[in-house]
C-alpha positions in Angstrom: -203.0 -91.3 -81.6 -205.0 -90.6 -84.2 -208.9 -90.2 -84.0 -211.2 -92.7 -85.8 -213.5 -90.5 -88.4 -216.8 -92.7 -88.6 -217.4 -92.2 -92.2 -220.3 -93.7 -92.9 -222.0 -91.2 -89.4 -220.1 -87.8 -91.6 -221.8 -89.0 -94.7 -225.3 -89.2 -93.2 -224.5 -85.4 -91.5 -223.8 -83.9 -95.1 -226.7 -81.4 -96.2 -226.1 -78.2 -95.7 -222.8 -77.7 -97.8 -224.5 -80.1 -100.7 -227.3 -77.2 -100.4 -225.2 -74.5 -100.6 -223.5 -76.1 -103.7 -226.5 -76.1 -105.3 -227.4 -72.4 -104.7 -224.0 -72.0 -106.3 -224.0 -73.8 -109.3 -226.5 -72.1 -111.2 -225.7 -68.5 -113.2 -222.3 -68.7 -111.7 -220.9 -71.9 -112.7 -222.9 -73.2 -115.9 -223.2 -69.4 -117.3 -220.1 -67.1 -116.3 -217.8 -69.8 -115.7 -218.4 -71.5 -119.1 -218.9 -68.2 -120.7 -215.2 -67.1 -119.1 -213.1 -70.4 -120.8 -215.1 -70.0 -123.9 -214.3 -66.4 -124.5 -211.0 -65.8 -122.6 -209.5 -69.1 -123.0 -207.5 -69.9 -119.8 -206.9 -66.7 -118.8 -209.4 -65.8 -116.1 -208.8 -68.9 -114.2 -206.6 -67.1 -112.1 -209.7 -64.5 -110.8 -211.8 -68.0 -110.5 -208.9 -69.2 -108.0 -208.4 -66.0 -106.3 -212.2 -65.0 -105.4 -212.7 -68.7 -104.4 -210.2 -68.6 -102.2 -210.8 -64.8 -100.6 -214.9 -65.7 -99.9 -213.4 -68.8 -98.0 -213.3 -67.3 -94.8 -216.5 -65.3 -94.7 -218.1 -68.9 -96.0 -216.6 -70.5 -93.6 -217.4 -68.7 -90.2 -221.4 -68.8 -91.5 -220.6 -72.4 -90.3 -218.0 -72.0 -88.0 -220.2 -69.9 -85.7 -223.6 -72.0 -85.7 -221.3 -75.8 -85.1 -219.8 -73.8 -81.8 -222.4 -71.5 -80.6 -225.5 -73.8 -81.4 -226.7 -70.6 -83.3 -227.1 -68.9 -86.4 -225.3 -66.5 -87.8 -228.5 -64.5 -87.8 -228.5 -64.7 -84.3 -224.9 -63.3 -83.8 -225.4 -60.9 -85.9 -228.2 -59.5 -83.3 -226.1 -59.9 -80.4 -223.4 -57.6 -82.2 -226.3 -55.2 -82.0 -229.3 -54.2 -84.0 -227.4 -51.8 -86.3 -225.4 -54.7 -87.7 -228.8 -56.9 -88.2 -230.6 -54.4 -90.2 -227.8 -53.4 -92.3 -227.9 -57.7 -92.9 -232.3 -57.4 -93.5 -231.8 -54.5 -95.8 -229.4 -55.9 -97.9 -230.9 -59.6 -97.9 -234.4 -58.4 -98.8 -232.8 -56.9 -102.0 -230.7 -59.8 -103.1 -233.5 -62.3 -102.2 -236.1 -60.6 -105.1 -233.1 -60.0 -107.4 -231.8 -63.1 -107.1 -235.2 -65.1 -107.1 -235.9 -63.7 -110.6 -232.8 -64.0 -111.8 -232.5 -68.4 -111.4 -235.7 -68.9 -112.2 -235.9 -66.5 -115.6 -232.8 -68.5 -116.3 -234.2 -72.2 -115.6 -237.3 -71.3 -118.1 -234.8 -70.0 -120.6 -233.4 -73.2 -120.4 -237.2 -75.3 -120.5 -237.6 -72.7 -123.9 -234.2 -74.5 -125.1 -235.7 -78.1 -124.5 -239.1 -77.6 -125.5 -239.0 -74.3 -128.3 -242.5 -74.8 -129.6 -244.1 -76.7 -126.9 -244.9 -74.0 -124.7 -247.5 -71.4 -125.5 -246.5 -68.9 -123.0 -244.3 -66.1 -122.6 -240.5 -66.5 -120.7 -242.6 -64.2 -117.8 -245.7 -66.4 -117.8 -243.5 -69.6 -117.8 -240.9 -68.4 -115.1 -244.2 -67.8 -112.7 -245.4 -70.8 -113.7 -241.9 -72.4 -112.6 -241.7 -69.8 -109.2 -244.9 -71.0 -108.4 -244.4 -74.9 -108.1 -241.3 -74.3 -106.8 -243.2 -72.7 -104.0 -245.8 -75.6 -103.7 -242.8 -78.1 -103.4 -241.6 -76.4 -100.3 -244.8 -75.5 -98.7 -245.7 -78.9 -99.2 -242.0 -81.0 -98.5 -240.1 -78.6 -96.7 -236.1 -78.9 -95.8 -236.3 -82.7 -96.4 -237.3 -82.3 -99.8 -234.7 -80.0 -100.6 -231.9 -82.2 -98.5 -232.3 -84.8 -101.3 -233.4 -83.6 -104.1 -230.0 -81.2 -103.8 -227.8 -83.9 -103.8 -229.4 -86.2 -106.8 -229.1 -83.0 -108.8 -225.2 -82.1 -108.0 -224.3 -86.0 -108.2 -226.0 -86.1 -112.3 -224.5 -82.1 -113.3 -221.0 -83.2 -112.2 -220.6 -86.5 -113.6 -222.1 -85.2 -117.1 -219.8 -82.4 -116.9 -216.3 -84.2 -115.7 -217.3 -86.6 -118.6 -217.8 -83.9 -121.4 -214.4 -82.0 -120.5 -212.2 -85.5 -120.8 -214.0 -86.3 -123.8 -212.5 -82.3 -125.0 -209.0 -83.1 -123.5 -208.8 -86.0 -126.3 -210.9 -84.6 -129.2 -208.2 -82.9 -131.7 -209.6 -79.2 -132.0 -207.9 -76.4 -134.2 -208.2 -73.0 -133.8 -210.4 -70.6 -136.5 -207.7 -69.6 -138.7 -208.4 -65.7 -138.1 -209.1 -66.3 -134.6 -207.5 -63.5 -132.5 -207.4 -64.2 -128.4 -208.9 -61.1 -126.7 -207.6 -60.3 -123.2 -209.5 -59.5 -120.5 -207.3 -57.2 -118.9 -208.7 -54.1 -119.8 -211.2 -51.5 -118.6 -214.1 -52.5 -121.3 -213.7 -56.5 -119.8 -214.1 -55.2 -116.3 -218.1 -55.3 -115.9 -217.7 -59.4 -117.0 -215.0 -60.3 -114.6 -216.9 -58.4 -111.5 -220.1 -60.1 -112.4 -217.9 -63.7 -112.2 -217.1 -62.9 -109.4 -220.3 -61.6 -107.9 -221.9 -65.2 -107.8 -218.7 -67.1 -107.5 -219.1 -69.4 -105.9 -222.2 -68.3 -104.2 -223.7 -64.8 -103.4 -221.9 -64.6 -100.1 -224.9 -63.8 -97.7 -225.6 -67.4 -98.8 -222.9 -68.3 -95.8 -225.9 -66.6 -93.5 -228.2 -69.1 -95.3 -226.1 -72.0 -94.8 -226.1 -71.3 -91.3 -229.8 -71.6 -90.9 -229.7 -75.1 -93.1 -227.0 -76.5 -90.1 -229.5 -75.2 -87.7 -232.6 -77.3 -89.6 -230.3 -80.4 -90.3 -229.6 -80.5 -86.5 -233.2 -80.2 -85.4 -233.5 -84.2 -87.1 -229.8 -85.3 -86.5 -227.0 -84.5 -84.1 -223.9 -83.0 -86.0 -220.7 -82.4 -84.5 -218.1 -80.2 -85.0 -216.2 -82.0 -87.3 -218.5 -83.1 -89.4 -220.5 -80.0 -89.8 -217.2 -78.5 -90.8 -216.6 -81.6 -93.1 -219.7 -81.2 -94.8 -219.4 -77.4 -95.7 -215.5 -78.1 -96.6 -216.9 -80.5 -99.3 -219.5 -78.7 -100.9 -217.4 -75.6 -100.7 -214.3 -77.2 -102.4 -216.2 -79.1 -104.5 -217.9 -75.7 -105.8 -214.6 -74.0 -106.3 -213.3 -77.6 -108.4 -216.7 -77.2 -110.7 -216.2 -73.9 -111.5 -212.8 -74.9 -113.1 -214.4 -77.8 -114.9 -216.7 -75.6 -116.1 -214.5 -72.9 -117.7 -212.5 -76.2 -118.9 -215.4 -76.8 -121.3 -215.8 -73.6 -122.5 -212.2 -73.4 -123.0 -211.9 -76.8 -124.6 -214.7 -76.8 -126.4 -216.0 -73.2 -128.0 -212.6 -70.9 -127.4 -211.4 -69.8 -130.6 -213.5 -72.1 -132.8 -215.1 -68.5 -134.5 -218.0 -68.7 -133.3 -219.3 -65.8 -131.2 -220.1 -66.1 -127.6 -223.6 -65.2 -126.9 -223.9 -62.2 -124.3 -227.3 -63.3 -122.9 -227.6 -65.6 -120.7 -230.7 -67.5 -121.6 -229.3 -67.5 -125.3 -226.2 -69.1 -123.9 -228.1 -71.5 -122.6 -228.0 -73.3 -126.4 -224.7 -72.9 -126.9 -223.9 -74.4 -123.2 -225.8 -77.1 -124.6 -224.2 -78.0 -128.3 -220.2 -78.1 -126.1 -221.7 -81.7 -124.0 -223.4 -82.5 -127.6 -219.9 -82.0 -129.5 -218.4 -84.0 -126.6 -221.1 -86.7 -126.5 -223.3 -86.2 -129.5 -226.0 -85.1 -130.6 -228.3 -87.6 -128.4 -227.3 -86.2 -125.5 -228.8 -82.7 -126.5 -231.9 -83.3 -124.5 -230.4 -85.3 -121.0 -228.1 -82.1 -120.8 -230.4 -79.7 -121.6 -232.4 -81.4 -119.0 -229.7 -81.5 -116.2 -229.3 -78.4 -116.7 -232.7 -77.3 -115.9 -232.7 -79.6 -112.7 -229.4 -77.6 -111.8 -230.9 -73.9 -111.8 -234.4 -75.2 -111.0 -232.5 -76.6 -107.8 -230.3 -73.4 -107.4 -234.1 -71.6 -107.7 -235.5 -73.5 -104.8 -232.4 -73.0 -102.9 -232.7 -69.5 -103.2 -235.9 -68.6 -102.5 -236.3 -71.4 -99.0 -232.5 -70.0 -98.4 -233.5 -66.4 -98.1 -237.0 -66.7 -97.1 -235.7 -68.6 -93.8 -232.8 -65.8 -92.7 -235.3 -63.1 -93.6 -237.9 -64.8 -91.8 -234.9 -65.1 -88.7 -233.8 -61.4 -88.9 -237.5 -60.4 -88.8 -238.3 -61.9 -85.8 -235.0 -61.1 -84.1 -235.7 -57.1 -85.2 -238.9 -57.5 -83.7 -238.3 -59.4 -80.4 -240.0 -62.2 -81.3 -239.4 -65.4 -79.1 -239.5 -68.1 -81.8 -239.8 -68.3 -85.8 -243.3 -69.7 -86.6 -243.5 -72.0 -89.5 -246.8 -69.6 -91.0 -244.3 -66.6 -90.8 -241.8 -68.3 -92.9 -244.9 -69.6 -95.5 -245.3 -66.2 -95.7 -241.9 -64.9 -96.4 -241.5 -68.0 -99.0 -244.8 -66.8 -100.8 -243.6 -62.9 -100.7 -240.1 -63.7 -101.7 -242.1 -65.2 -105.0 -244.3 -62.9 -105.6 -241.5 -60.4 -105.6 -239.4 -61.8 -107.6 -242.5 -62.4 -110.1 -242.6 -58.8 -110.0 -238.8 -58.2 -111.3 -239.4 -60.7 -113.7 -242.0 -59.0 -115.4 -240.4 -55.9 -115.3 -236.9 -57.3 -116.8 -238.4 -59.5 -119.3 -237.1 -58.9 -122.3 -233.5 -58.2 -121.4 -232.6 -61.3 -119.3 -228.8 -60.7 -119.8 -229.1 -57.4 -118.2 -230.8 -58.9 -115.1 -228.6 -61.3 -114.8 -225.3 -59.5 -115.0 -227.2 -56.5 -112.1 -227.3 -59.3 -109.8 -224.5 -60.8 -110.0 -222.5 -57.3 -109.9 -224.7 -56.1 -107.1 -224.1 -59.4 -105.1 -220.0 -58.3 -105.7 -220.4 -55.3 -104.4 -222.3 -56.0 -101.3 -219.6 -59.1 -100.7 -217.2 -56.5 -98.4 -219.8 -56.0 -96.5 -221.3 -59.0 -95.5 -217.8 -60.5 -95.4 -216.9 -58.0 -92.6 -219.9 -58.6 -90.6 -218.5 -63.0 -90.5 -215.4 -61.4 -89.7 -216.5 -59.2 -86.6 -218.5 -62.1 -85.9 -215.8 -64.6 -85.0 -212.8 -62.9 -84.4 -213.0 -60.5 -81.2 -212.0 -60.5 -77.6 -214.1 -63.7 -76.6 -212.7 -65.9 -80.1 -209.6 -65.2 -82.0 -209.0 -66.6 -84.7 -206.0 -68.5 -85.9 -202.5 -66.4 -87.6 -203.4 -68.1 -90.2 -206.9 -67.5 -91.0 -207.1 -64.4 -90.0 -204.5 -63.1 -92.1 -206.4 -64.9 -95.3 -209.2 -62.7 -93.6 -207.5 -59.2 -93.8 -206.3 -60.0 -97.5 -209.1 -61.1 -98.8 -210.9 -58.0 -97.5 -208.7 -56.0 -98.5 -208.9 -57.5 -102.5 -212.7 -57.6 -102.3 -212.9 -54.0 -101.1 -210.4 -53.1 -103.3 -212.0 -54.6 -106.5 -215.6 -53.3 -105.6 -214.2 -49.6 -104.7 -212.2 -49.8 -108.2 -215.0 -51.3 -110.2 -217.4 -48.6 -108.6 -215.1 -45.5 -109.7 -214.6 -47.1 -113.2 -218.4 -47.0 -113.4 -218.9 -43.4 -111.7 -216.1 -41.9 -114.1 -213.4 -41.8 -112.1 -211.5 -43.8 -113.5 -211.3 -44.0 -117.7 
């Protein structure tokens, strides 16, 4: 007999994966993605499948873990021992600054595309400016803030977006009569498809982020199993879906039309916008534009409460700490800030070349966070299923592979 699902009570428990959607969506999806369809065409939708489907796993047991063990990852990581916890801190403090000044440089590029003379300040002066209210908004609302204001955000992005590509399926478009369709599949593209990768959908040490989210969302509501599973199923699927709508419109829409595809990704950000104004028009310049900024202004508050909370966690659990104040984690969401101000500052006036070091450096690191799920969930007290372990051993094995390959190419070893 088949159980009952109470749809209306697995609605209500969605939050978390809506969350993490939004951490993805940002440099991955609305930059690389687009960027891939309109320079490549078609042809790197096969890498967008293929690292969707081999981070599934490691995505997966962030959630998998907490909705069994009433835990967080975090947590399991220190019970595996304080080698594997530290190894977790070291590399989370790095991609927390990184990634901090990365969104947010890229969600001021975007204000500059909206507003070019209205602001009388610098791209570093206005991404503080950003970082800091973004800061106030938590300190001030906190995870319910961020609960809704996430899933406003995704719901107005991927309407406007589905919208704009059938508008391109219908539009007749030819080709620029000396347009000649490179191929990514040699050495000099490699660089571009590891840093699509890197952030696609999501850094991956945002599945240890997720798991603290499941672990706020069931201090004000009782989730089960199933529909904590449900909830990080959706906003994971739905991720991998956008990233193919978005490589849709750049394939659609700028591919082969002869004009060339800007390398930076805050000067992107104005050809992004003129594919929904071909689509749409040019009224629709500003409400994109402006969607766009609520997209990686949400993936910037993402980021910095995400990784603020598990370094906060993996502090305390280093330390022996009985409980996570509130101050401590005020504190770690102010540092995270300042930090990332700092990077910002110091990369300011190649944003294209911050962009692409995080994202690579979130690729590389991907093996080993993805191990540490693994080890996690699947040992002599759990096993796993055939199934999903098997997807486990590939996609380590492809990860490792890539990163190992990419990191010879770049050392010499390979020509």
């Amino acid at each position: 007999m088949t159980e009952n699902v109470d749809w209306k009570k697995r609605v209500k428990a969605m939050g978390p994966g809506i969350l993490m959607a939004a951490a993805a969506v940002g440099g991955s999806h609305i930059v690389s993605s687009t960027q891939a369809g309109a320079i490549y065409g078609w042809q790197l939708a096969i890498v967008v499948l293929l690292v969707n489907l081999f981070k599934y796993p490691f995505f997966r047991f962030g959630s998998q873990y907490t909705l069994q063990n009433q835990k967080s990852l975090i947590e399991g990581y220190s019970e595996k021992g304080k080698g594997y916890l530290l190894a977790f801190f070291v590399m989370n403090v790095f991609s927390a600054v990184v990634n901090t000044a990365a969104v947010s440089i890229l969600a001021a590029a975007i204000l500059y595309n909206i507003f070019p003379n209205g602001f009388d300040l610098s791209i570093s002066q206005l991404t503080t400016a950003l970082i800091v209210f973004t800061v106030g908004m938590l300190l001030i609302g906190g995870y319910r803030f961020l609960d809704t204001f996430s899933k406003w955000m995704m719901t107005a992005l991927t309407l406007a977006t589905v919208l704009a590509v059938i508008i391109a399926v219908f539009k007749n478009r030819e080709l620029a009569p000396d347009f000649v369709a490179p191929s990514p599949w040699q050495i000099s593209a490699l660089p571009f498809i590891v840093s699509l990768m890197g952030w696609m959908p999501a850094p991956i040490e945002i599945s240890a982020i997720n798991s603290m989210w499941i672990v706020e969302k069931r201090k004000a509501q009782k989730v089960s199993y199933e529909d904590g599973l449900f909830d990080f199923n959706a906003g994971y699927i739905g991720t991998a879906i956008l990233a193919f709508v978005f490589l849709a419109l750049g394939a659609l829409i700028q591919y082969g039309s002869g004009q060339p595809v800007e390398a930076a990704s805050a000067a992107y950000i104005a050809q992004f916008v003129n594919m929904y104004a071909r689509a749409f028009g040019n009224w629709s310049r500003l409400l994109i534009a402006l969607i766009a900024f609520l997209c990686i202004f949400g993936t910037t508050i993402t980021v910095i409460d995400g990784y603020s909370r598990a370094n906060n966690e993996t502090l305390r659990l280093l330390l022996n700490k009985p409980e996570a104040s509130s101050k401590a984690l005020n504190i770690w969401t102010v540092g995270t800030a300042v930090a990332g101000i700092v990077i910002v500052f110091f990369f300011a006036g190649d944003v294209a070349t911050l962009m692409r070091f995080a994202m690579i450096a979130s690729f590389l690191t991907t093996p080993i966070f993805g191990y540490l799920n693994y080890k996690l969930v699947h040992n002599k007290e759990n096993r796993l299923s055939h199934r999903l372990n098997a997807l486990s051993i590939v996609s380590l094995s492809y990860l490792t592979g890539f990163a190992l390959f990419f990191l010879a190419n770049t050392l010499g070893f390979i020509g």
